[in-house]
N, C-alpha and C positions, 0 to 999 in steps of 0.2 A: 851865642853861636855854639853848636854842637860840635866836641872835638873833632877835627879833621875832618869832618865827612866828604867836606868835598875836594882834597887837598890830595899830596902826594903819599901819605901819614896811611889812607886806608887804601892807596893803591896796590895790588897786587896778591889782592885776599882772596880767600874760596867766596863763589857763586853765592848767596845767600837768598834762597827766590821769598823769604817772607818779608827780607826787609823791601827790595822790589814792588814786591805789590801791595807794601805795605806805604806807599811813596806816591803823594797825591798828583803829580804829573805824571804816571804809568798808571794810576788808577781813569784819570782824565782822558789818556791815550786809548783806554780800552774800552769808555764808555763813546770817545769819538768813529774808534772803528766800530763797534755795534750802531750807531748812528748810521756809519757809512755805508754797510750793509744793509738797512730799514731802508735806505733812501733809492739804492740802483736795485734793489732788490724788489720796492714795490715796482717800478719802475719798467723794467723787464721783464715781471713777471704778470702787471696790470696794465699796462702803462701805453699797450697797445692795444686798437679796438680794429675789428671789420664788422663790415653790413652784407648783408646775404646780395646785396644790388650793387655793390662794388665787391670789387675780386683780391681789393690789395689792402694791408694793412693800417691803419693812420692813429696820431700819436695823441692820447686824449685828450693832451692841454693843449686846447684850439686848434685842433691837428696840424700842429708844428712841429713839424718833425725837430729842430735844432732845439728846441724845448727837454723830449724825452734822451736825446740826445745828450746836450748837456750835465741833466742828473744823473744818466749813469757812468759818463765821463769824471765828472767831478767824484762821484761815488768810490769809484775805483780806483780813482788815484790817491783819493782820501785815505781809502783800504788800504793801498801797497805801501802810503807815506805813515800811516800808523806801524804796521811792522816794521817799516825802517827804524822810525825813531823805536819802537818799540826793542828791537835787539839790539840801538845804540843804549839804551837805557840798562842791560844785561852787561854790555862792556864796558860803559862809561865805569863801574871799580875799581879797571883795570889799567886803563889810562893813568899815566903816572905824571904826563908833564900836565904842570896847570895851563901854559900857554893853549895844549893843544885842547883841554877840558874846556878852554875860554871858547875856542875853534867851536865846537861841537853843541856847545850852549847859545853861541851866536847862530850860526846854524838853525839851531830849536826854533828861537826868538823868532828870527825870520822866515820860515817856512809854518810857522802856527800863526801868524799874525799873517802869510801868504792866504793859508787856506780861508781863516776867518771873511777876509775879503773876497773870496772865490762863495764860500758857503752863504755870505751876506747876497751877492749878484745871484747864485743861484738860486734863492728862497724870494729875491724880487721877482724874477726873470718866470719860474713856476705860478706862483699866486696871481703874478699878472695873466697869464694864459688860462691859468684855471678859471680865472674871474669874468677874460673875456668868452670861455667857450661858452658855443651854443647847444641849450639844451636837445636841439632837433640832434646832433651828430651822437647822442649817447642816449635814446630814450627807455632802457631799459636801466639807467645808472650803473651798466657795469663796470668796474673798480674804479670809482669815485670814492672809497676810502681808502683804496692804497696813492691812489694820486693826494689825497688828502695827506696822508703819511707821510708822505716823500718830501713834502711841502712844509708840514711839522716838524718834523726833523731836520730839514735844510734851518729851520730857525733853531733848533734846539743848536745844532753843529756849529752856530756862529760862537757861542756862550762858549762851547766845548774846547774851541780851537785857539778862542781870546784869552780864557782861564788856562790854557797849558800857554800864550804866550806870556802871562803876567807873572806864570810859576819857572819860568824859562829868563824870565829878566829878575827873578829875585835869587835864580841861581847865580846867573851872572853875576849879582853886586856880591855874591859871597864870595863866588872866584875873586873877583876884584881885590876884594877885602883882602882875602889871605895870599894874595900874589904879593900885593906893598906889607901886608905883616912880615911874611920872607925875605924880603927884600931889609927890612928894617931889622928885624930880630934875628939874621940868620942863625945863630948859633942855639936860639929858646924852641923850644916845643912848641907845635901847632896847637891855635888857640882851640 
């Protein structure tokens, strides 16, 4: 175990942004908001078709609207939940009680192991529409790669979100760890 890092020992230090991004859960977080953006992104900006013989817009996967919907709902909340955790990841230095560090890793845990399960039902929920639409409603294939994208990414974002919840419970068992080391050693230095 590396001394104190996640302990009361290196609470209250200056900002340090290389070790930050140097910290494979904020690297993880920032390849899931790039995700998140590739996904409401293709979405929004391909992700709706018309025909010159209807007047209104329809959603390319199987024109279901709760489909495009979906992806860029989940997209964005992906996005705003990444900078959350993202600037709790800036503070988290600062934090000096371990209880409330246990608080905010719990937190992690469960909100990365939420979205996993949202980005799994999403990446169903697309591929099945993609797979059932009909070739007639799009016969010029227009953005059939970003619907593809959207759809790729919803499966890359499952990996994304299960890998910062696995890096989110192996924080936690160090909190753990060093809450009963203090408890037992009060008076020794953090391991």
């Amino acid at each position: 175990m590396e001394g104190g890092a996640y302990g009361a020992g290196k609470s209250g230090g200056a900002f340090d942004p290389h070790t930050l991004v140097r910290q494979p859960h904020t690297i993880l977080r920032v390849v899931s908001w790039v995700f998140s953006i590739v996904v409401f992104g293709s979405i929004v900006n391909e992700g709706y078709l018309n025909t010159p013989s209807e007047g209104k817009e329809f959603c390319i996967y199987n024109r279901n609207p709760n489909a495009c919907s979906y992806g860029v709902a989940v997209g964005v909340f992906a996005f705003l939940t990444c900078l959350l955790y993202l600037a709790l990841d800036v503070y988290f230095p600062q934090i000096s009680s371990v209880k409330d560090r246990k608080k905010a890793v719990l937190s992690d845990i469960g909100v990365s192991a939420f979205w996993a399960f949202l980005w799994f039902v999403g990446f169903c929920y697309l591929a099945n529409q993609w797979q059932v639409s009909k070739p007639k409603d799009n016969p010029l294939n227009e953005g059939t790669d970003a619907a593809r994208a959207a759809i790729a990414f919803s499966f890359f974002s499952i990996f994304s979100w299960s890998l910062t919840a696995a890096l989110a419970v192996r924080r936690f068992k160090d909190l753990t760890f060093q809450e009963e080391y203090s408890t037992l050693f009060p008076d020794s230095a953090q391991p």
